[in-house]
C-alpha angles and dihedrals in degrees: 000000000000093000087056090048082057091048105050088041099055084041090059100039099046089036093057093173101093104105111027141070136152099220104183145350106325094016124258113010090354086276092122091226121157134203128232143356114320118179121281086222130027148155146125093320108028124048094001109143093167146344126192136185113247134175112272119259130117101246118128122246105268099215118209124168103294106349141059143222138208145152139231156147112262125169087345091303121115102234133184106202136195127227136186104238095215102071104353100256122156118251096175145332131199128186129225118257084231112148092209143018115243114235119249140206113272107268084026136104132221081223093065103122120087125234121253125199134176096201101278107038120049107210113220120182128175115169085225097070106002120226141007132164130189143184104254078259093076087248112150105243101168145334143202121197114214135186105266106246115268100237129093110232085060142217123334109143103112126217125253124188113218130157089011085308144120116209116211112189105190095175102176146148097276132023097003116188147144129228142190129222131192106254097224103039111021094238118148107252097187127331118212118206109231090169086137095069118067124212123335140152113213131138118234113247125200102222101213117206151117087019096303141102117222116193102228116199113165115189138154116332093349145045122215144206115204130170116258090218099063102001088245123164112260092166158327142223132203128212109073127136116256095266121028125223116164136061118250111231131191147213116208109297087358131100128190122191125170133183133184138185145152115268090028102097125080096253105038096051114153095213113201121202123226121289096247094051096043096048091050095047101048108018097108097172090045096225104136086253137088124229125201087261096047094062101089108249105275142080088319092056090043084057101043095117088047095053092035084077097178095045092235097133096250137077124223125197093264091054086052100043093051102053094042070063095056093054106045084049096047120122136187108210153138116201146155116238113206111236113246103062131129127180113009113351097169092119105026100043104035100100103172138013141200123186105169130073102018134165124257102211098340113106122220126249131205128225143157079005095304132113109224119201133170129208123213110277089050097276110150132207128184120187135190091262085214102053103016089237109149113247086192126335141204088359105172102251086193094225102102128195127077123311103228097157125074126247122256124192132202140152094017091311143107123218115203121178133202133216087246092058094253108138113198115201105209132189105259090189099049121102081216136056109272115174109195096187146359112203114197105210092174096217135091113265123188097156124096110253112238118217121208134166086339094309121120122209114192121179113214119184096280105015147052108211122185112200122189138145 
């Protein structure tokens, strides 16, 4: 007996891997919130415990027991890979049967969603090929195959698996929609229309509270509720921007969702005239329809791939009319919805707004009760998450560049990472802005970092590093 008792024991202490996991995008739940106690400061000489090369791409590590996932683009192939999480090493990769890559944004990647497991099955999604899960093995369990999103910076909502089902948002230009598959076979559960919301990349969240789960999609104008059951409509919420980039999160009956574009503030409206006026004034060729070269220089003809929503070179009077909509509806906010609602709740539920100061792709976090955001440039804002009021707001972090990936809290900080690479730890619990730490990984990183039992692993563009005491 007492030699079982030993056994079990040392299994459990040199295993370290019995509690925690870091399931999806944001870890569990999509709360990005992390266990234990990570280091304060950190980099390529001090708290390094490994660093591996890994294909390019921008998902977050998936974190399950002892082993870790991830996708990317390697020799022209869309790969998910495995990795031990005690030194990094590489179990097994497989590469997606797509027939072609999709294209990205710039500075984007066609492996930009992140992996979702529930224990037993790991979720891969490209928007090149759709959907793939296997055992932790590598072994193919199953696949579904989906139409890649029409929209040219490509795919980036990641998949979550909740009620034995993966959720797939492909919010695009033309044809949007979400569908539910059944986790063990593939097998469409139920499938909702969104064809009225254009492009957008943001990642599904299950709002937890009173005893119920609400499916949460914001997009571009709205954000949503549906049942998990059915994917019925339970509500919807005016006031996003016109494309919609970060995760909404939640703390307890609170909900905070925030949205930013270009074009959505008051004084950086894009203002469209009517369809009539515009047409006569710039259709040279005098078809009914408007080329590239036809749009006048200027924020339109910066937007042209964005207006021509089918991708067909040409813009019609619907595709026009619906994006002069867009932007007249557009709105830069971040702001708490009240649980208990049902229809349009955009003027009962709403309990507090911001509208200042607000992140671009980078997703909020709450801790000690607050809700931290960061603005590109590095300015950064925390608010009481239950009245909106602003506990500080636009501090200098002094770690410049854009904020792509999305905070993560744990042990009473806040860690907040900079295109650059640069990660700032910052007080959770101060009512002024208190920086710990600023740790310089001189490297791009666009990936979420994933915190678990007081280890961070953070993905720059060529490397996955895990830093911990």
């Amino acid at each position: 007996m007492l030699l079982r008792h030993f056994l079990i024991s040392t299994l459990f202490i040199t295993s370290g891997f019995a509690e925690s996991n870091w399931p999806q995008f944001r870890g569990e739940g999509g709360l990005g919130l992390g266990t234990g106690k990570p280091p304060v400061e950190f980099g390529a000489e001090k708290n390094l415990r490994w660093q591996v090369e890994v294909p390019f791409g921008h998902s977050s590590p998936c974190i399950w027991q002892d082993k870790i996932s991830l996708t990317g683009l390697d020799g022209g192939k869309l790969v998910t890979i495995c990795l031990s999480r005690k030194d990094g090493h590489e179990l097994w990769r497989a590469a997606a049967p797509a027939e072609k890559v999709e294209g990205a944004h710039r500075i984007g990647s066609p492996a930009t969603p992140t992996c979702c497991t529930d224990g037993e099955r790991l979720i891969a999604y490209f928007g090149s090929y759709g959907v793939l899960a296997y055992d932790w093995n590598g072994k193919v369990l199953w696949q579904k195959p989906l139409p890649a999103p029409i929209v040219e910076f490509g795919t980036s909502a990641s998949p979550i698996i909740a009620d034995g089902k993966v959720i797939i948002v492909a919010d695009q230009d033309v044809g949007s929609y979400m569908i539910a598959l059944d986790v063990k076979t593939g097998e469409p559960v139920w499938r909702v229309d969104r064809s009225e919301f254009r492009r957008s990349f943001s990642t599904p969240f299950i709002w937890r509270h009173d005893g119920i789960e609400e499916l949460i999609v914001s997009g571009s104008l709205r954000t949503r509720s549906y049942d998990l059951k059915d994917g019925k409509l339970r509500w919807s919420a005016s006031g996003m921007a016109r494309v919609s980039n970060t995760s909404p999160i939640a703390v307890g009956d609170v909900l905070i969702v925030c949205g930013w574009n270009a074009g959505g503030d008051p004084d950086d409206r894009v203002e469209m005239e009517p369809h009539e006026a515009f047409l006569a004034a710039h259709d040279a060729d005098k078809n009914g329809l408007l080329s590239e070269k036809e749009f006048p220089e200027g924020p339109l003809r910066d937007r042209f791939t964005i207006i021509d929503a089918d991708k067909n070179g040409t813009v019609n009077q619907a595709e026009y009319d619906a994006m002069r909509d867009i932007f007249a509806k557009a709105a830069n906010q971040l702001f708490a919805i009240k649980a208990g609602g049902s229809g349009d709740i955009t003027d009962t539920h709403v309990i507090w707004r911001q509208t200042k100061q607000l992140p671009y792709v980078f997703s909020p976090v709450i801790a000690n009760g607050r809700v931290f955001t960061v603005k590109g440039g590095g300015l950064a804002s925390a608010y009481d998450a239950k009245s909106g009021s602003p506990i500080f707001q636009a501090e200098r972090l002094d770690a410049s560049g854009e904020y792509y990936a999305s905070a993560v809290t744990a042990d009473g900080r806040v860690y907040v990472t900079s295109q650059r690479g640069v990660i700032s730890v910052l007080d959770a619990s101060s009512d002024t802005l208190k920086v710990l730490a600023k740790n310089d990984l001189k490297a791009p990183v666009f990936a979420s970092p994933a915190i678990v039992d007081g280890v961070i692993y953070v993905r720059t563009n060529k490397h996955l590093c895990a830093f911990g005491h």
